[in-house]
Each structure stands twice: as C-alpha cells, then as structure tokens.
N, C-alpha and C positions, 0 to 999 in steps of 0.2 A: 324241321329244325328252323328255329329264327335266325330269320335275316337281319343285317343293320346297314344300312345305307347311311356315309359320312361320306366328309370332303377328307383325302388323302393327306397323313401327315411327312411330316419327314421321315419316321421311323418305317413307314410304309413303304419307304421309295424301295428296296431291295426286292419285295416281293408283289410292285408295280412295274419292276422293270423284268422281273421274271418271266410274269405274265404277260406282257408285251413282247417278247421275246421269242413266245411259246406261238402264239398270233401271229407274228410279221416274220418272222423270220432272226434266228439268232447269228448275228456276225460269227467271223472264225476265234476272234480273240474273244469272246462271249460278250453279252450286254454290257453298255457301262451307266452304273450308278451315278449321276449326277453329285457331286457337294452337296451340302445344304446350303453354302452360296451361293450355287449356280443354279438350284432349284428354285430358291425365294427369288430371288431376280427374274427369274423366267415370267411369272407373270400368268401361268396357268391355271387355269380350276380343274383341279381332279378330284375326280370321285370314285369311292371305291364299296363293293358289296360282300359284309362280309358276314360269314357264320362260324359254327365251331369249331371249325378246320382253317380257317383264316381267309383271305384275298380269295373272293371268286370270282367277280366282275371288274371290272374300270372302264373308267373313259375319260377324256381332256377335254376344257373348253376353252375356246382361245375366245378372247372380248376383241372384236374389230369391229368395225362400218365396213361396207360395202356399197356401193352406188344402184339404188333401183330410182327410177321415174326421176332422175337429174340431182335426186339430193344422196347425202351419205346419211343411212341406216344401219342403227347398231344393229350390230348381229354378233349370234353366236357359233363359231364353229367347232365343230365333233370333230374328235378326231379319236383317234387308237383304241376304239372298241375291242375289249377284250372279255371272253368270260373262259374258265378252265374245261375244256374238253369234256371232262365227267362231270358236270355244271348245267351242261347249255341243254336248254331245254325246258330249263325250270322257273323262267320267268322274271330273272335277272336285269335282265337288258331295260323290261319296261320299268321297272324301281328305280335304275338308277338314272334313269331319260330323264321321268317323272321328278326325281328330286334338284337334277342338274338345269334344266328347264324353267323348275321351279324359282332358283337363285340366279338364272336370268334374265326373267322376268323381274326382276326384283331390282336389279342391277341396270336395267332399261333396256334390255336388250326385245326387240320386235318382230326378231325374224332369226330362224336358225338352220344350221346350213351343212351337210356334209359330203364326204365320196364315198359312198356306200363300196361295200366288197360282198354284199347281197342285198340288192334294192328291195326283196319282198320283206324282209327284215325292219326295213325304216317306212314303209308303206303301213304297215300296221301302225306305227307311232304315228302317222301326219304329214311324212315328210312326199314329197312326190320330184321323180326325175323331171327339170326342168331343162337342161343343157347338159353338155358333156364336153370338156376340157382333156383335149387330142395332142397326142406326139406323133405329126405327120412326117413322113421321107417324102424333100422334094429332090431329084435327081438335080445336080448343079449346073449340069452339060444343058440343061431345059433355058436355065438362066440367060446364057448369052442369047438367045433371040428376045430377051423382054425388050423394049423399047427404047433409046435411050430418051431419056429427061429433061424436059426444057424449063430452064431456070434453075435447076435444083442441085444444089453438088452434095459430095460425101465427104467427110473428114473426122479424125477421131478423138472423142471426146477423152475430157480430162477431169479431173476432179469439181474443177470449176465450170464443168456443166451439168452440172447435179442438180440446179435447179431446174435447168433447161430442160433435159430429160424427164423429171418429176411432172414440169409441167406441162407433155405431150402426153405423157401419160394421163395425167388430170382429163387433159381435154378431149381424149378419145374416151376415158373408161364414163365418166360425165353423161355422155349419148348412149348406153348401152347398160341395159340391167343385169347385174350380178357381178359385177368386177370388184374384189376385194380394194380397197383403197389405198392402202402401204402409207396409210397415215402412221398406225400403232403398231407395236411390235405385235410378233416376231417380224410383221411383213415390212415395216419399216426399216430401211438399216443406216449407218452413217456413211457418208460419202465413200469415203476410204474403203471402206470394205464392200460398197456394191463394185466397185470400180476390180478391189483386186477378188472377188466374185471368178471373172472373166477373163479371158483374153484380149476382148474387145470391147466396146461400145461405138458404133459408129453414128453418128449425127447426120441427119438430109438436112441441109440447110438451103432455104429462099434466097434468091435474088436481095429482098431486100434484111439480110442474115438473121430471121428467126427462126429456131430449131422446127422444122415441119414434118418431123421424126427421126426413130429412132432403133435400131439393133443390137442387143448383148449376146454376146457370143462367144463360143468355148471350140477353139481349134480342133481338139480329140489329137489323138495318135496316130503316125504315119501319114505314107505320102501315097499310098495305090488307091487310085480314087475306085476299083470295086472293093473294096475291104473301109474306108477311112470315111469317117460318118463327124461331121462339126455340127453342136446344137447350139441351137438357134431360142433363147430365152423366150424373148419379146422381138416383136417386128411389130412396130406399131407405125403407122404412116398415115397424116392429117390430110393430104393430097396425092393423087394417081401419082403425080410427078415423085415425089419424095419415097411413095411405094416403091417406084420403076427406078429410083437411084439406088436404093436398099439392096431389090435384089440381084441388080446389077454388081454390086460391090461384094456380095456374097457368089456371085454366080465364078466372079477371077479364080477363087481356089479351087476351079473346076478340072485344071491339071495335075492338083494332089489330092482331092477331096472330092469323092463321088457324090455324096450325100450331105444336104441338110434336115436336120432331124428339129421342126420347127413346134414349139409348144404353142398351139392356137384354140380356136372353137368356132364352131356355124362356120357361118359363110363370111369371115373377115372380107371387107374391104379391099385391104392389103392386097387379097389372092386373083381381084378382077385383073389387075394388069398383066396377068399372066398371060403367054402367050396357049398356053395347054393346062389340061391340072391331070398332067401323068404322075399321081403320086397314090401313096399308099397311108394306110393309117396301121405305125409300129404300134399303138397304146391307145386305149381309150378308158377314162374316166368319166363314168357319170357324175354327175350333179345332181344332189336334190336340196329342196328347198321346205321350212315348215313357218308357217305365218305363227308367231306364238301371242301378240295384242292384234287384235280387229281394230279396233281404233286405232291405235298407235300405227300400224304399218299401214292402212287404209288411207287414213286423215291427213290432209297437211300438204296432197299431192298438189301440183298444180297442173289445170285441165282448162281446156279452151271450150270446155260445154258445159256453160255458162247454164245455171236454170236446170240442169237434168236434177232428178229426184229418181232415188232407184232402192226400193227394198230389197233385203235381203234376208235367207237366213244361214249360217253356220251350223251342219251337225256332225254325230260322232264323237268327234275329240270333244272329252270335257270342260277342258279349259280356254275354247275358243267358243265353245255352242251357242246358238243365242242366236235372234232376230234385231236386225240392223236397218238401218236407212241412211245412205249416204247421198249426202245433198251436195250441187257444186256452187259456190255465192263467192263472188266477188276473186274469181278466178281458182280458188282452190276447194279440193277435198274436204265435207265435212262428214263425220260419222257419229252417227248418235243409236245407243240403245235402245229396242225398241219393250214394251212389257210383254209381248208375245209368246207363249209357249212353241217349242221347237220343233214340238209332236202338231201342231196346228199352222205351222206356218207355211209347208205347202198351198196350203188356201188362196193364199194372194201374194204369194212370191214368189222368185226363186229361191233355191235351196242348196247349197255347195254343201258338200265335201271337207273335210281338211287337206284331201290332195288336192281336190278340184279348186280351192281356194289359192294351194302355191301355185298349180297350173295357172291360172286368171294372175294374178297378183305379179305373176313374174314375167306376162305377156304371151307365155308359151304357148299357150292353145287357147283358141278362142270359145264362148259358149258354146256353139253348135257341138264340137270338138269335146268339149266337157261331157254335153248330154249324149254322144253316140257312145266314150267312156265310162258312165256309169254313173259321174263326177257332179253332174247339177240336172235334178229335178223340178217340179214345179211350173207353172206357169213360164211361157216364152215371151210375154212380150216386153222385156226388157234385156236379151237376150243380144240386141244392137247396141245398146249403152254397156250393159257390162263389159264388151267386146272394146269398143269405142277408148272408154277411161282407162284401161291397161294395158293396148297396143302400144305402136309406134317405134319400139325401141329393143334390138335384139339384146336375146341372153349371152352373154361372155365370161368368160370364167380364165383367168392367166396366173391362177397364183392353188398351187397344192397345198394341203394341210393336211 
C-alpha cells in the first residue's frame, strides 16, 4: 500500500492525538485535542505517515538552539514518536525522519536531538547516546553537613529577577555542551509564569550582590519526611560558595521533606560540595544527538589550534557522507568539501560514522573511544587533533522534550 508522508494539518489533529495517546499513555479524562488556536500558536512541525487506512506514524519537531563549543546552534528536537501497533515494523519511522530532517535542514537547523524510548531505534537513523538527563534522590538529612558559605547568601527571587536568573543560567549552560537555551519557545517562558511554575526560586547572592545562582523548586505534598519528596528543577551554581548556600537552604525542609528529587546530568559541579553522594538515580533519560550539516555544525567553532589541518571523511548516512578537511586559521573552525569518494577515503584519513560523528562532535568519547566502538576507521594519525577540537566541555542536558 502507498505511503504519503506530509506535515500534519489541523484536521489531523484528532487522530495525531490518538495516536499519541496510544504511545504515551492516555490520561483518565482521555487526550485533549488542542484548538486550532492553540495549535497554530504552538509553533510545532509535525509530520504525519499516511496510507489507506489513515494516520500511521507521527512525530514533532520543536526549532530551538542549544549551546555546543560556547555558541548557540540551531537544532532540531523530536519528540512524540508514534507509529500504530499493527504498523511498526514497516519502515515508517525512517520516511518520516527522512522527510522532517529534510525541512530542517532547510530551515537552518544543524544538529538534531531527541530522548529516545529505544536507542537502537534512532542509532539506525544517525543519532548516537551522547549524555543522559537524571531525576536524582538526594536524602535532605545529607544537606546539613554541607559546608556553610563564605560570602554567599540566599534569598528569594521575584519576578524582577528574571533577568538575573536567565543570566546564571546563560553563563553555566555557555561552558557545557548540549544545554537547550530557553531563548525560544516552548523552552522559553515569560516571567510570570516561570515564577508561578514553582513554589520557589531561590537566588545565592555575592558579597558584592550578583546573582551567583540559582534553585526552582516545587514543595510536593505533606510533611513525613520518609514519604514527602520536593523537586528540585534547576540547581545551577557559578561558585562552590553559592552551591554550598543552595543546598543548604534546600537541606532546612529536612524536618518535613525527606527527599530532593534533583533534575541533573554527568557530574555537575554543583554535587562537588557535597559532603557524600548517598543518592540514588529515580529516572534516567538518554540523550542522543544527530550532526544533520558537516559544515554548518563543524565550522565556525573557535579553537586555540591554530594551524591544525585534519581530513576527514563521513559515511553511512546519506545525507552527511562525504570527505572533508577542517582547517583552524585565525582562531576558528573551517570546513571545506573535499572531491573524494567515500568508498576511497579510508586511504588517507579518518573515517566517522554518523554516530561516531555525534560521539566527537558533542565531546563525548574521544577517537580512541570511537575506534574500540566500531565508530571511526582509517588511518590514526590525527586521532590527537580530532580528540583535541571537540573536548574540553561536558555534555549537559536540563530541559525535556
């Protein structure tokens, strides 16, 4: 039977939220169908797979930046993968990848990005686990021995530190690759509503009173602290001191409040001042990541190796394949095409992957790492510079889709 792969219309929506429904899980009042105001406003690209029985696949894609190597990069993110039960199987998923891909590349996007709910799934399209974004329990009784804080107090924000807030967040997600930006919606919101979001937001303020982080936080229900769990959004803190006032100020509810339930990844900063890490991980989300321009997401980075010249090539995926040479001049990134054939360029270079490419690209595994994975073949003796231009900077992930 013919397939047709389009972008989802409004008339669609009843039997895009079906299907979503049928995948995630259906509330007890059943799905709710969006307006077609609340739909056009949304700001979504969906796509939908259909034949002569109607809706058999979908997916969303949300248009944000995200922070890799200090700048923000458009990306696109996946989300609500769905295909109908007596469906799957049939090669749905990569049509509709292929055509939603397609129109984000189109649209500028350089890099694409989801939370898989089967990794071997999106490994076949390109995409590869680069971090994983964790809802940790940290016991709150652990809190009162952190340290206390020299120079640093607590106090709680208000509407009118929404810039303040924004901009801690700016300047930690900045240092670390893969932090959605909360420039554009839906990640972005207006004041008012991050604020009534919460319970809290509490501010670590300097000595000399710039915000040097920051906590959102949601009390939960009751007061027996074995039973009564508070989450913990963001813990972001620019200095040990401003960590160690955070979790101090979260540690006081430790006579109603057994548990903070902290949304993190890797090894945050934040968790060094701890005095233990007696904690457990409630949830874990992977991350994967898919390079969809070589140029575009390669080029442009800026690099203190000055002078390196590094061929490459790209295979598998067709839409990134191809031999490359990224040169560093005058402090930054350049990437140029090379006339190479793909099938020939083991010869004189290395050879990635399109997993092995998000692996390197997002800093997550270094060459060696690649090649004991399967991920890059070829020649090694640039195997130090590939490693070199996309270190430095861990993966972070703080915002679900």
């Amino acid at each position: 039977m013919s397939l047709t792969v389009r972008r989802i219309e409004y008339a669609d929506q009843p039997d895009y939220t079906r299907l979503g429904g049928e995948a995630f899980g259906v509330p007890a009042t059943g799905p709710s169908v969006p307006t077609s105001e609340e739909w056009a406003a949304s700001g979504f690209r969906e796509w939908g797979a259909f034949d002569g029985e109607g809706l058999a696949a979908r997916l969303r894609v949300y248009g944000f930046t995200s922070w890799f190597h200090g700048a923000r990069v458009p990306t696109a993110g996946v989300a609500g993968v769905a295909v109908e039960p007596e469906r799957r199987g049939s090669g749905h998923i990569g049509r509709l990848f292929r055509a939603a891909l397609d129109e984000a590349r189109e649209q500028g996007d350089v890099l694409s990005a989801l939370f898989p709910s089967a990794p071997g799934i999106y490994r076949r399209l390109g995409y590869e686990v680069v971090g994983s974004f964790d809802d940790v329990d940290v016991p709150l009784q652990n809190l009162n021995r952190v340290a206390a804080p020299a120079g640093v107090v607590t106090r709680r924000a208000t509407t009118a530190d929404f810039d303040a807030v924004v901009a801690v967040h700016r300047r930690w997600a900045a240092a670390q690759n893969g932090p959605v930006s909360r420039a554009e919606k839906p990640f972005w919101t207006p004041p008012e509503k991050f604020f009534a979001d919460y319970t809290g937001v509490t501010l670590a303020i300097a000595g000399s009173g710039e915000a040097v982080g920051f906590a959102s936080w949601s009390r939960g229900e009751g007061y027996t602290p074995s039973t009564t769990v508070m989450e913990i959004d963001d813990l972001i803190a620019l200095t040990p001191d401003a960590a160690r006032a955070l979790w101090r100020t979260l540690g006081s509810f430790s006579t109603v409040v057994g548990t903070a339930r902290v949304a993190t990844s890797g090894l945050d900063p934040a968790w060094l001042v701890l005095p233990d890490l007696t904690t457990s991980v409630h949830a874990a989300h992977p991350y994967m990541l898919r390079v969809l321009d070589v140029a575009g997401a390669l080029g442009g980075l800026a690099s203190p190796l000055e002078g390196v010249r590094v061929p490459f090539a790209v295979r598998g995926a067709e839409d990134i394949a191809g031999a490359w040479t990224l040169t560093v001049a005058d402090g930054v990134t350049h990437v140029a095409r090379d006339a190479v054939a793909v099938e020939d360029a083991h010869h004189d270079r290395p050879v990635l992957d399109a997993n092995g490419l998000a692996l390197l690209y997002a800093g997550a595994q270094s060459a060696a790492n690649l090649r004991f994975g399967g991920h890059l073949t070829g020649p090694e003796a640039h195997d130090a510079a590939l490693t070199a231009l996309f270190a430095g900077r861990q993966v972070h992930v703080r915002d679900y889709f």
